[in-house]
N, C-alpha and C positions, 0 to 999 in steps of 0.2 A: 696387413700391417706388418711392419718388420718386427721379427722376435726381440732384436736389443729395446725397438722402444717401447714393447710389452712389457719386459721384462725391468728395465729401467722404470715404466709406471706402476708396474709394482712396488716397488723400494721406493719411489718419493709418496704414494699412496699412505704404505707405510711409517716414513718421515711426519705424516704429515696430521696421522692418527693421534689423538691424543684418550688419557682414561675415561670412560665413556660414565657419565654421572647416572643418577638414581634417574630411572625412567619417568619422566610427570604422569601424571594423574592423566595427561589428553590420551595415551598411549599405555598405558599400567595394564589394562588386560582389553580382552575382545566383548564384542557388544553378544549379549544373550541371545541363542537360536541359531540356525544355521550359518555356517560362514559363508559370507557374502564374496572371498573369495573364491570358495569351490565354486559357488554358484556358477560362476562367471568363466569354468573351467581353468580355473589357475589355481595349480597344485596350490593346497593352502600350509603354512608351516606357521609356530609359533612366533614369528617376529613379525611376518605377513598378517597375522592373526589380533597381535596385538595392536595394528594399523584400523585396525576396520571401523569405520565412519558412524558415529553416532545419530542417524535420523533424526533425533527429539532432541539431541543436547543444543537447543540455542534459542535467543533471544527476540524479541520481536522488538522492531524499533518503526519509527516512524519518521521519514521525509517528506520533500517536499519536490517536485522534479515538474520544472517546467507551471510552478503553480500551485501542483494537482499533489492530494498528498499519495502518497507510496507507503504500504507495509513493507518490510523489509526481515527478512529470516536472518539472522547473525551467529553464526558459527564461531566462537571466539576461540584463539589461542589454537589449534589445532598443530599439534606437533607430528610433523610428516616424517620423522624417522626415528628408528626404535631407538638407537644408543649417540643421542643428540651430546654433542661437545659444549662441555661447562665454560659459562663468560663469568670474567669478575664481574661485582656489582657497580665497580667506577669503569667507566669507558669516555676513551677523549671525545670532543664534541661537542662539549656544552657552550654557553653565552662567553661569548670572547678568547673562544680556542683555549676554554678550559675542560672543565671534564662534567660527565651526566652521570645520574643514577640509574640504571635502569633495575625494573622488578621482577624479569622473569630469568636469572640469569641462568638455569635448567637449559630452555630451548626457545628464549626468544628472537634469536637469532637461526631458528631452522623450524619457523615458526607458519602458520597462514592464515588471515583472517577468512571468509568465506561470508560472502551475503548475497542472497536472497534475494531479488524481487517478489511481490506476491504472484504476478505473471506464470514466473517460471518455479511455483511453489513444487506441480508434479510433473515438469517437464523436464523427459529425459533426452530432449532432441536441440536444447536450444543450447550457442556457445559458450564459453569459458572465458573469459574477457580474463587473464592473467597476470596483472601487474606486477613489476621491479622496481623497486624504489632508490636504486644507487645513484648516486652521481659521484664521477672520478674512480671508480672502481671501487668505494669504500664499502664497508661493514652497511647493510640494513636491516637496524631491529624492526619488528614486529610494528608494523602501523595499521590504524583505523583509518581506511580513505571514506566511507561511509557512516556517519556518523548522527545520530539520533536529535531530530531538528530541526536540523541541516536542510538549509535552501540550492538547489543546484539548475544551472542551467543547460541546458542538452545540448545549446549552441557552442557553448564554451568551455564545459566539463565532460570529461571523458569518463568521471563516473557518473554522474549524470545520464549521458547518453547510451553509457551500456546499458542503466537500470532501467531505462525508458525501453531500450530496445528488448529489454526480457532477459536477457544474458546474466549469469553469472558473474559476479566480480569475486577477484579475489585477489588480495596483498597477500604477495607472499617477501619474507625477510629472508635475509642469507648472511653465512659469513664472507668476509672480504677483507681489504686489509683496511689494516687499523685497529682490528679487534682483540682484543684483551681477552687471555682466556683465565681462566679461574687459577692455574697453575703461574700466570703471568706471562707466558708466552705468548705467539701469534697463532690463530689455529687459524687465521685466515687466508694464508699466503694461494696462490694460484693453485690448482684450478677448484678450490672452496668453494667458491661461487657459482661455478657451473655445475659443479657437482650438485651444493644443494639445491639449485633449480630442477636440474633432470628429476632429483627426488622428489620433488613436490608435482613433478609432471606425475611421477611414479604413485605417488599417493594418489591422484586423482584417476588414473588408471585403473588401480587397485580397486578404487569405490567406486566404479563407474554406478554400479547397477545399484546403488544405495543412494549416490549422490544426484541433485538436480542436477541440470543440462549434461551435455556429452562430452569425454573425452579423447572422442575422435573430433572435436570441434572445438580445438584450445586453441585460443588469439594470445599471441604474447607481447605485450609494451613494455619499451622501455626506453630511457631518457637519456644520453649522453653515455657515463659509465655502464646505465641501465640498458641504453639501446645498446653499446655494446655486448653485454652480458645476452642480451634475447635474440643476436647476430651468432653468437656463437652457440647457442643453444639450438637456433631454429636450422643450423647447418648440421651438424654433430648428432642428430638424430640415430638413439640407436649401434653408437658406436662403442664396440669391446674397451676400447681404451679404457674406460670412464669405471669399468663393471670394478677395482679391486678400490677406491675409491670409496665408491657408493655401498661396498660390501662392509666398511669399516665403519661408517655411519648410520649404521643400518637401513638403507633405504628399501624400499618393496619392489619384491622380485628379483631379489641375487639371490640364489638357493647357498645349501653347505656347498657349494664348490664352485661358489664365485660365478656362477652363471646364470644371465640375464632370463628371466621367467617373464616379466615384461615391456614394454616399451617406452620408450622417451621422448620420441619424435613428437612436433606437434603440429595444428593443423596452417598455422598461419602468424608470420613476423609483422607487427607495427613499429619499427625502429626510428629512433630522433638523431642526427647526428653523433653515431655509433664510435665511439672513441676504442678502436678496435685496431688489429693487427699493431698491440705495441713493441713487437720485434723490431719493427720497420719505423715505427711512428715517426722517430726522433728523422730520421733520412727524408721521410714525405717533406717532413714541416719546413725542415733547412731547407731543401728544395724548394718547393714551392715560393718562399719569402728572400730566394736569394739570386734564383735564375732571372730573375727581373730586378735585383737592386734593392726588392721592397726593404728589406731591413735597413740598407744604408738610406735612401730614402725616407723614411721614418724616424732614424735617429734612433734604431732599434738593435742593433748593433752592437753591442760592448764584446762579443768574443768572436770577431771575423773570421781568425785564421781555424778555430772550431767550427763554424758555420758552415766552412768554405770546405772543412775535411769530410764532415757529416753530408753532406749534400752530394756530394763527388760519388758517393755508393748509390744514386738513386738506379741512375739507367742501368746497372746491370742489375740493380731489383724489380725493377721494372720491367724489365726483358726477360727476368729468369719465368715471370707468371705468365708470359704467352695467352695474352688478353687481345682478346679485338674490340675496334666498335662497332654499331649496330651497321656500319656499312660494309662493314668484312674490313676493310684499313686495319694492322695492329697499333697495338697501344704502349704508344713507348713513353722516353723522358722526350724526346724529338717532336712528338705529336700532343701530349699531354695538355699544354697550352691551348693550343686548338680546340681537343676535346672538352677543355673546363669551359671556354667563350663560348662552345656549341650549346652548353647544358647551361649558362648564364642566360643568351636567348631566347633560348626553350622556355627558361623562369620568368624572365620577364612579358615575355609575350603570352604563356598562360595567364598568367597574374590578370593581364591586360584584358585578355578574353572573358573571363571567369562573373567580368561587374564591369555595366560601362561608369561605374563609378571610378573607378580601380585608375590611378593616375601614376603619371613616371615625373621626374622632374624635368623639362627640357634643359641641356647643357647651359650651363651657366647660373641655371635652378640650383633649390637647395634642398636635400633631405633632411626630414625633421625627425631625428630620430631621440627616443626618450628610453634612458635606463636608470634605474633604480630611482626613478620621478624625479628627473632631471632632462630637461629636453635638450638637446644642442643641435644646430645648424651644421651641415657638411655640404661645400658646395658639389654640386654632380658637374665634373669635368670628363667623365667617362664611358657613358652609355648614352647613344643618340635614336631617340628613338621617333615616328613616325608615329603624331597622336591621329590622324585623321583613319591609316589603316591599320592602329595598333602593333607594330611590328616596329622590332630592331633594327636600322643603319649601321650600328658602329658598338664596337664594344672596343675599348683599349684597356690592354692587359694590364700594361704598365701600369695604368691610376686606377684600374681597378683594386688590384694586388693592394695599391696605397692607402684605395679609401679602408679597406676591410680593415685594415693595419694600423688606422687612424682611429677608427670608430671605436676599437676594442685595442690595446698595448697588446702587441705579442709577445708569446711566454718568451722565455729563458733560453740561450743555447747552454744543452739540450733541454728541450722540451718539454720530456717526460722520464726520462733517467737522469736526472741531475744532482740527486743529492751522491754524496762523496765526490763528485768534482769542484778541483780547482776550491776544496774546503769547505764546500758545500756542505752544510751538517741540518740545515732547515728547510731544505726545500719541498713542497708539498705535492712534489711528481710521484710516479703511480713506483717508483723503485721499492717501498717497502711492502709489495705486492709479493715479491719474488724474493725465493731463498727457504733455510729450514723454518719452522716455529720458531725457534730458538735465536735463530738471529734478526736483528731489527729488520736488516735491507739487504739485497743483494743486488748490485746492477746489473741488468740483464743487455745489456747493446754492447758491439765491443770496443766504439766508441767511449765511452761512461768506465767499460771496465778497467780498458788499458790507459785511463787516464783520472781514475780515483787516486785521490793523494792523504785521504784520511787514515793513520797512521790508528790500528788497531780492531775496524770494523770488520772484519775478516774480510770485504770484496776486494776485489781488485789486483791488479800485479805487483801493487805495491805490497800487499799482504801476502800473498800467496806464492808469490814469483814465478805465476805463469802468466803469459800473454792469453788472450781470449783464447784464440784457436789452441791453446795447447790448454787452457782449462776446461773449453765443454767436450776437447775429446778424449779426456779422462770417462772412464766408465762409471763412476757416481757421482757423474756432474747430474742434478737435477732442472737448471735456469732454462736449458735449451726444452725440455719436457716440458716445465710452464707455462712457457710463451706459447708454444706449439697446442697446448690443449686450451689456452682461451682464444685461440686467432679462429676465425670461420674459416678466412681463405684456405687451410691447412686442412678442411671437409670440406666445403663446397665442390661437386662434381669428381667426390670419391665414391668409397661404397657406403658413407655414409647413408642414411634416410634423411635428406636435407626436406626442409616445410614445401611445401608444391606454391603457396602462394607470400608472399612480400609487398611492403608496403613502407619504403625507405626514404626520409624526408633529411635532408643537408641544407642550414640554412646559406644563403648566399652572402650572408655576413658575419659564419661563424668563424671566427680564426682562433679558437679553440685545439681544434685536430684539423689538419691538411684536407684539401677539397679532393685529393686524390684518391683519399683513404675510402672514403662513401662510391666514387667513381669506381674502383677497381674490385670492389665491393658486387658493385651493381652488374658490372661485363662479366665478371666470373658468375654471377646467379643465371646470367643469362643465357651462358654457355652448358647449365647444366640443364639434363634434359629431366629430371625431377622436379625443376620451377613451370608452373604451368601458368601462374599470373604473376608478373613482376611489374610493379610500379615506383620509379625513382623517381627522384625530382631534385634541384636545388628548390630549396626552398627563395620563392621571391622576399629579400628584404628581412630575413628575418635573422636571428643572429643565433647563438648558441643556447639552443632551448626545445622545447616539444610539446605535445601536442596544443597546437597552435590553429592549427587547422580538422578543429574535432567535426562538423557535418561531412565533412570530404573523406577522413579516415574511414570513421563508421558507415558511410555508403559505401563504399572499398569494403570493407568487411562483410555489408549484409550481402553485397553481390557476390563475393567468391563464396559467402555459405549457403545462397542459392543455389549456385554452381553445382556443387560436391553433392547435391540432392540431400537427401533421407539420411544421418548416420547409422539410426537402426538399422536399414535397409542393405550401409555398403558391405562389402565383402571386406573378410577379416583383412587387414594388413594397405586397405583402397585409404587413402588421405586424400582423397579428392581429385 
């Protein structure tokens, strides 16, 4: 890695540090007897020490899975790093974009539930089923996905199906933005989130040999903002960037001099249309909804001559990642199209296979599609497909593009940095992600920046009187550091430790984030020679959401943990 952006992640690390509150009760001192890190030959120190995993601290609850009832070991509240950053006790979010209470504001936000199957009460060998609960890249406090009761189905639950499967669950919370810190600042701004993910990989590494299942066997899920959070995580393995970060919040295994004692990397990505690489985002989305018309077709359109600038940057972004497809062809703005109909195919014609129940509409049909229990009719003018051999004819771009477009309103130009443009002060794009604590927003595109016109916010040219290019190449610009540590593409097929195995699902009617984003996603995993099972897909039919398809994930899962054999067994540093 280059020294400037070491040394510049240093200083936003530190930006970004806030005063570290009274340690909770989860973490106040080390459990009695020998340290469970020596054990495990990891120098142990007092911060490590005060990490270590309580065997007997938890609850016994009872479910129901598939029926059949389930004891269940409940691990509550478990705060994964020593000097946890204080939240006020009011944070936005409540019933009707007002505000919530929350009660742990210590560390509920760097927080992890843990449970227990009775299965895997003293099994050291079974997976880590790891959930993220963000969506849009926001704040996640502290959730109960497993709850005392509780009826679950294994066909349709994803907690369900792991508890059934013996695995480990675990919710884990993170900061992100939106989050309110007890001093009133932001302590969520980029890369927050990744950080306290890696930490809580770090804790469960920590405890390996105290806690059930293995931590050379963590599955990580997550949803939309969540699946991008576990894209960037499952890439980013292991990489120094992170270490001055994770040193500030005190996460396990940075010694006194900032250096990594343990690992972060983990065994295996389950991603839902990963709202991910938002450097680029805003260029994908124009792209994509304009090289065909869709937005004027649509009646989606209200800022053309923005659409028509933002969009204009794709091909040489496209060009600059030197992506191919699985047939060697590269992957350009030229070929994109082509590649998205090839992978619409792909979708449909699985779909078709998978159930001869499984129907398509014939042209002229209609899709019955239902959200939020409302069902509406769309007629299908765009896919012609072949019911007798299951297989695709025709795919047109053009009404495809349309129908997506129709089904769901497409966001805003820009997409996702849009607040301080064109007076923009409410917009709910991912812009107050980015910038110090201290300021609300920063736009990170240089679209968004050299075209904010809100007079005081500190972003933009209009505040600062520099153009993009002459703000991030100031030496304490931190925006470009941001972006660059939540994007996967920026690891994938470096000297990162990227996950060896992937499991990437893009619905075929999310217009959400750009279908290119998951695509380009998928070629660069494929290219690196650390992914040893990669399974993408558009998802057939389904629109902005995830796990949607839970028997198909979790067999994906128990096969690649077949795979990787024995974790006791592998050799230190072997992820499968």
């Amino acid at each position: 890695m280059p020294r400037t952006r070491l040394l510049r992640g240093m200083a936003l690390a530190s930006s970004l540090a806030l005063t570290a509150v009274a340690v909770p009760a989860s973490v106040a001192a080390a459990a009695a007897g020998p340290a469970t890190s020596a054990a495990r030959g990891h120098a142990a120190d007092p911060q490590d020490a005060a990490l270590d995993f309580d065997s007997a601290a938890y609850t016994t609850i009872t479910v129901t899975v598939d029926g059949r009832p389930l004891d269940v070991r409940w691990y509550q509240q478990i705060c994964y790093v020593a000097n946890p950053v204080a939240a006020a006790a009011r944070q936005p979010g409540g019933p009707g974009g007002g505000t919530t209470t929350i009660t742990d504001t210590a560390c509920g936000y760097q927080s992890m539930n843990v449970f227990v199957p009775e299965s895997a009460f003293g099994d050291q060998r079974t997976p880590v089923y790891f959930a993220v609960n963000n969506s849009g890249w926001k704040a996640s406090y502290l959730r109960a996905s497993v709850t005392a009761g509780t009826s679950y189905n294994s066909s349709t639950s994803n907690v369900g199906a792991a508890l059934k499967a013996g695995y480990v669950f675990v919710d884990v919370a993170n900061r992100s933005r939106g989050l309110v810190g007890a001093d009133g600042t932001s302590p969520g701004k980029a890369p927050a989130a990744v950080v306290d993910a890696k930490a809580a990989v770090r804790y469960l590494r920590l405890n390996d040999a105290a806690m059930p299942g293995s931590a050379e066997r963590i599955v990580i899920n997550g949803t939309s903002g969540g699946g991008a959070l576990v894209s960037i995580l499952g890439a980013s393995g292991n990489s120094a960037e992170y270490a001055p970060y994770l040193a500030a919040i005190g996460a396990a295994g940075i010694d006194a001099k900032g250096r990594s004692t343990l690992r972060d990397d983990v065994f295996a990505v389950n991603a839902y249309c990963p709202i991910t690489d938002l450097g680029n985002a805003d260029v994908a989305y124009e792209w994509l909804y304009n090289v065909l018309a869709t937005r004027d077709a649509t009646g989606s359109n209200p800022s053309p001559e923005a659409a028509e600038e933002i969009a204009a940057k794709f091909a040489a972004y496209e060009k600059s990642l030197g992506l191919r497809n699985p047939d060697g062809s590269r992957l350009t703005a030229a070929t994109m199209l082509d590649t998205i109909e090839k992978e619409v195919i792909s979708s449909a014609e699985t779909y078709l296979a998978a159930d001869p129940a499984h129907t398509i509409p014939s042209l002229g049909g209609t899709f019955q599609i239902t959200s939020q229990g409302t069902t509406k009719s769309y007629v299908n003018d765009w896919i012609d497909v072949d019911t007798a051999t299951g297989t695709v004819r025709s795919v047109d771009m053009t009404k495809y593009l349309a129908f997506v477009a129709t089904q769901a309103t497409l966001k805003t130009t820009p997409a996702f940095d849009a607040v301080g443009v064109d007076g923009n002060t409410t917009s709910g794009t991912e812009t107050d992600l980015f910038g110090p604590p201290s300021q609300k927003y920063l736009n990170y595109t240089e679209y968004s920046w050299n075209h904010n016109d809100v007079a005081g916010d500190g972003s933009g040219l209009d505040d600062t009187g520099l153009t993009w290019k002459q703000y991030t190449s100031k030496k304490g610009t931190i925006v470009d550091d941001q972006t660059h540590l939540i994007n996967p593409m920026d690891f994938v097929g470096t000297g990162a430790d990227t996950a060896p195995n992937w499991y990437v699902r893009h619905g075929t009617r999310d217009r959400d984030t750009a279908l290119t984003v998951s695509v380009n996603l998928d070629r660069a995993l494929a290219a690196d020679k650390q992914v040893k099972d990669l399974n993408y897909q558009l998802a057939w039919n389904q629109p902005h959401a995830g796990n949607y398809d839970v028997p198909e994930a979790m067999a994906w899962i128990a096969q690649a943990v077949r795979k990787a054999g024995d974790p006791l067994t592998s050799r230190p540093g072997d992820r499968g």
